[in-house]
N, C-alpha and C positions, 0 to 999 in steps of 0.2 A: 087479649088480642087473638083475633080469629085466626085457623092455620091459616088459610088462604095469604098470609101477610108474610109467612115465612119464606125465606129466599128460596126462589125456582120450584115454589108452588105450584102443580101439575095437579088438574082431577081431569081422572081417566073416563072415569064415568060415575055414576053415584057412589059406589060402594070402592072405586079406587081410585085413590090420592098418592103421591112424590111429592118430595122436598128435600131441600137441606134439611140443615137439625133447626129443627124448635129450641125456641129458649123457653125456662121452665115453667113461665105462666104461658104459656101455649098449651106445652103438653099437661097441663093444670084444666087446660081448659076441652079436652078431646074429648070427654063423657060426655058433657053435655052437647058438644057435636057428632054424637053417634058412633063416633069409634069404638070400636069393639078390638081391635087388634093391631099392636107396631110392631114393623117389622125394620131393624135396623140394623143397616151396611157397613156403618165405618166404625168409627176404633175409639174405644173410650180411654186412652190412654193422651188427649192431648185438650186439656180444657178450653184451648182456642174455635175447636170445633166437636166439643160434646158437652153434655149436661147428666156432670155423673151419678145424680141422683134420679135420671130418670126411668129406670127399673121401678125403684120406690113411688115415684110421679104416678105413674101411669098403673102396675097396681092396685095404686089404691083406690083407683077410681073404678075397677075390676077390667081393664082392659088388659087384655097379653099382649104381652112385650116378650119377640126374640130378637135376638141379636145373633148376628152371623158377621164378625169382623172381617170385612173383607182390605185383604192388603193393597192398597192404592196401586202400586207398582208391579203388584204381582197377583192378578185373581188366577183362580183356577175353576179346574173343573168340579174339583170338590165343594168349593163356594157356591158354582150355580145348582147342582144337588140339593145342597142344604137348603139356597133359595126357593127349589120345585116344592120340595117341604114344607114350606115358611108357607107358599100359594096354593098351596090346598087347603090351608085353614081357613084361605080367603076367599074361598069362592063365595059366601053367602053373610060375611059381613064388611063391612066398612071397618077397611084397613087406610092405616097410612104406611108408605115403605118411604124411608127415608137416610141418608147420609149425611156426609158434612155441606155438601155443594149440590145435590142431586146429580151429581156425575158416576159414580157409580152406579146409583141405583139408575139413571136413563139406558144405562147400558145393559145390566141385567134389566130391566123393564123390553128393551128391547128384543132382546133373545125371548124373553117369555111372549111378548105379541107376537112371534113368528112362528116358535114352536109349539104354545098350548092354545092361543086366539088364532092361529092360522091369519094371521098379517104378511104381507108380500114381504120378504126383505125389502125393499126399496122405501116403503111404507112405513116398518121401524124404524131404518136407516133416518129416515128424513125427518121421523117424530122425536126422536131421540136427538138428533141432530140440532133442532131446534130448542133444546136447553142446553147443551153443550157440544162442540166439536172437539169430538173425542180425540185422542191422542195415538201416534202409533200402539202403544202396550192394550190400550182399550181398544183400538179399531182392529186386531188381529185377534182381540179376544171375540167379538162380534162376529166375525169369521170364523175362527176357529168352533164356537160353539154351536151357529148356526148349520156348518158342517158337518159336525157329529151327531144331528140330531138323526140319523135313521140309526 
């Protein structure tokens, strides 16, 4: 099954892809769709919304996989850090960044169009917006982040 099928499938542009999580013939299937690299947001600790063998999945196909748990209720700043991290590996291949929902990651995806793609705020706001309307905790992180960028 192609990613494009997985829930709140977003391509950014060629080389950048969102989504919920894959299930495992998905991520089975990422090599031969070009991925070279995943980058994922949420929490391997609840098999309703992860696929705990996908370190091993993805791997073997030689694609890098990190992971950067981010806590639904609680991101930080240290989260989006690690995320800047995770996007410099991506400048020049075909990543997927992905969660349980894409609601994390449209958020952080957000903050990165504004701060490193120079996107208007109003611009992420509303592309991000359009996969999920974010929640107080998530809309003051959006705020909060995109404040501290100088």
């Amino acid at each position: 099954m192609p990613i494009s099928e997985v829930v709140k499938y977003v391509k950014i542009n060629e080389l950048l892809h969102t989504a919920g999580q894959p299930k495992a013939d998905q991520l089975s299937d990422l090599s031969r769709e070009g991925f070279k690299l995943v980058v994922n947001l949420g929490l391997h600790n609840d098999p309703r919304y992860s696929v705990p063998e996908e370190p091993t999945i993805l791997e073997s196909q030689g694609i890098e996989y990190l992971h950067i748990p981010v806590q639904f209720a609680a991101p930080t700043q240290e989260d989006f850090k690690k995320f800047l991290a995770a996007m410099k590996k991506a400048t020049d291949r075909k990543t997927l960044v992905h969660c349980a929902h894409n609601k994390r990651v449209s958020v952080f995806m957000a903050i990165y169009l504004v701060l490193v793609e120079n996107w208007s705020v109003e611009s992420a706001h509303q592309w991000a917006s359009e996969i999920w309307q974010a929640d107080e905790v998530w809309s003051n992180y959006f705020c909060e982040m995109v404040a501290a960028r100088g």
